[in-house]
N, C-alpha and C positions, 0 to 999 in steps of 0.2 A: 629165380623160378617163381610162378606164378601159381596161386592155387585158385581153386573158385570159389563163390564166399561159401559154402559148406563144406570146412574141415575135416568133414567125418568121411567126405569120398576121398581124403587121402589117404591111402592103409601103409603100416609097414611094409618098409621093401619099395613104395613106388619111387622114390630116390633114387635113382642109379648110381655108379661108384663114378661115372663119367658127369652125369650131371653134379656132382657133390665136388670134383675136382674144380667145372667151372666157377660155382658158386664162390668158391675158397679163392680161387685166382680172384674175379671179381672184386671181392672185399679186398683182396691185396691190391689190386690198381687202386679202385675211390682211396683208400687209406695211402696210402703213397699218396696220391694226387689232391687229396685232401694238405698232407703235412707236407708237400712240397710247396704249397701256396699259400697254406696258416700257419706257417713257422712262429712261434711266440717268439716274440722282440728280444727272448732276453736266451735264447739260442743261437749258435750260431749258422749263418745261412749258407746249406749247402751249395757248391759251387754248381755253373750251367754242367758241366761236363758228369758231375756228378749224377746227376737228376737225370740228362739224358742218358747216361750207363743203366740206370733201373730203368726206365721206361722203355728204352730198344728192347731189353730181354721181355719185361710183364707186353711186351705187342703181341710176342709167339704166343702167349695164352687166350688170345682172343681174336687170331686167325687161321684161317683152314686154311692149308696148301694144296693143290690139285695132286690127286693118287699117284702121278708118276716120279712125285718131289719126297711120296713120304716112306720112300727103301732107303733114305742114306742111313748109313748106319751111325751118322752121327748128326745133331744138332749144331748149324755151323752160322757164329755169327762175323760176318768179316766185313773191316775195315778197311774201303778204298782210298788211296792215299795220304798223305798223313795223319798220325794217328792223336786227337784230339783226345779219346776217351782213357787212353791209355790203363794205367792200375784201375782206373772205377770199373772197367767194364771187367777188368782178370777177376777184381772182386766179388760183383755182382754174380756172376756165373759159377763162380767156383764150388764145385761139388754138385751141382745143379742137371736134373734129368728131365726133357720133355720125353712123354708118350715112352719113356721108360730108357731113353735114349741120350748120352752124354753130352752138354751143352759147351762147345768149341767156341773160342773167339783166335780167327787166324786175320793178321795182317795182308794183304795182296795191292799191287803195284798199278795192276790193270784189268779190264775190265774180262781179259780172256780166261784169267786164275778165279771168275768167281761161282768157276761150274763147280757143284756141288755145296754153295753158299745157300744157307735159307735166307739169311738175311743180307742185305748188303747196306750199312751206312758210310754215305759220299762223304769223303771230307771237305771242307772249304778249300783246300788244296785242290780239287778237281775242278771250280767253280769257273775254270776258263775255257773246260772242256766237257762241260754238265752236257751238253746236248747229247754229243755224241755217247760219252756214257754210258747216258737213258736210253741213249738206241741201241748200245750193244746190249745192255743188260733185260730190254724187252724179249728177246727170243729167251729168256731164262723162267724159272719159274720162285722170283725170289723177290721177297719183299723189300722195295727201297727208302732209305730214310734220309733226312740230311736235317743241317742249318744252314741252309745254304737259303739266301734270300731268293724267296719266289719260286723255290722247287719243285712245289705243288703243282703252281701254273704253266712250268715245262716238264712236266709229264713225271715228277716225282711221285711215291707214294703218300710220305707221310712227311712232311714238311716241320720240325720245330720252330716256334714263336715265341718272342717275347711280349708276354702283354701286363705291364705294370710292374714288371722286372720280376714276373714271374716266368717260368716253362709250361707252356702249352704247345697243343700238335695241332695242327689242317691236315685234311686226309684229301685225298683225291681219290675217287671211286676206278673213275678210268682203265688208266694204269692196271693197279689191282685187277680189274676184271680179266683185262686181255693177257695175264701172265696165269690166271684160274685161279687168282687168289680172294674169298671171300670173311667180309669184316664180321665182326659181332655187331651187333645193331646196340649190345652194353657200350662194346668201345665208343661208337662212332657216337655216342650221347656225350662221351667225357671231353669229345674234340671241339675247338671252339669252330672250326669253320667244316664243312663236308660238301664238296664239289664231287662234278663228273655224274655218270650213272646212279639214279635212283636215290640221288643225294637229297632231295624234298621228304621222297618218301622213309631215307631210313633215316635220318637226323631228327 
């Protein structure tokens, strides 16, 4: 949050409990994405699966889903095809509420089981049938993630990278746009690459 330089026009109460939530997400992604990339030498180094299980869940805190995605009654993160994240991701979530709403990780086979997913991350297991996928899963209103080489550049959302053997993300705006889902302009800073709409202006 931003103040102007005279503190004194900020009074108690101008905080909202909704503004005070993002801030607090906020410093939990940089601090994650900080000590996923500054691991002292003499730690040991979280695995990729690992890293990516925390950062698929900290993406929901710093994307809007269009009004007709946000009645499920529950927060649903699901796995297409094999399932790489396995115990990090049951870990990561476990006990866990968005918008006051119980955070799910359900496995699914295809792309038709992933109505009522918020999220959907592709496995490498899909990478022979990435196209089609991303075309079924375009009529949906659900954020998509992978490590799939070049995801970004066939119409994924959020693409993971490895850069100096560390976990970073590319976003693609696109995508996102046409499913009515909009980024935090905080997120789209921590990403090393941001393509597709408006990608100059919000990176």
């Amino acid at each position: 949050m931003r103040h102007g330089r005279n503190s004194n026009r900020v009074g108690p109460g101008s905080i909202t409990p909704r503004a005070l939530r993002f801030v607090f997400a906020l410093a939990s992604l940089l601090s994650f994405f900080l000590a996923a990339t500054r691991l002292p030498a003499q730690q040991p180094k979280a695995s990729e699966a690992e890293i990516e299980a925390v950062y698929v869940f900290k993406f929901s805190q710093f994307i809007t889903w269009p009004r007709n995605a946000q009645s499920r009654p529950s927060f649903d993160i699901c796995i297409l095809g094999d399932d790489p994240l396995g115990p990090f991701l049951d870990r990561t979530i476990r006990g866990e509420k968005l918008d006051g709403k119980p955070v799910v990780d359900r496995r699914i086979a295809r792309t038709q089981d992933a109505q009522g997913c918020a999220i959907v991350y592709v496995s490498r297991s899909e990478a022979f049938r990435l196209r089609q996928d991303l075309m079924e899963l375009r009529a949906l209103p659900v954020l998509t993630v992978s490590d799939i080489p070049q995801f970004s550049d066939k119409g994924g959302m959020i693409e993971f990278v490895l850069q100096s053997g560390r976990v970073r993300f590319a976003v693609n705006l696109t995508p996102a746009e046409q499913a009515g889902l909009s980024f935090s302009s905080e997120l789209l800073k921590v990403a090393v690459e941001v393509k597709g709409t408006d990608a100059q202006g919000s990176h």
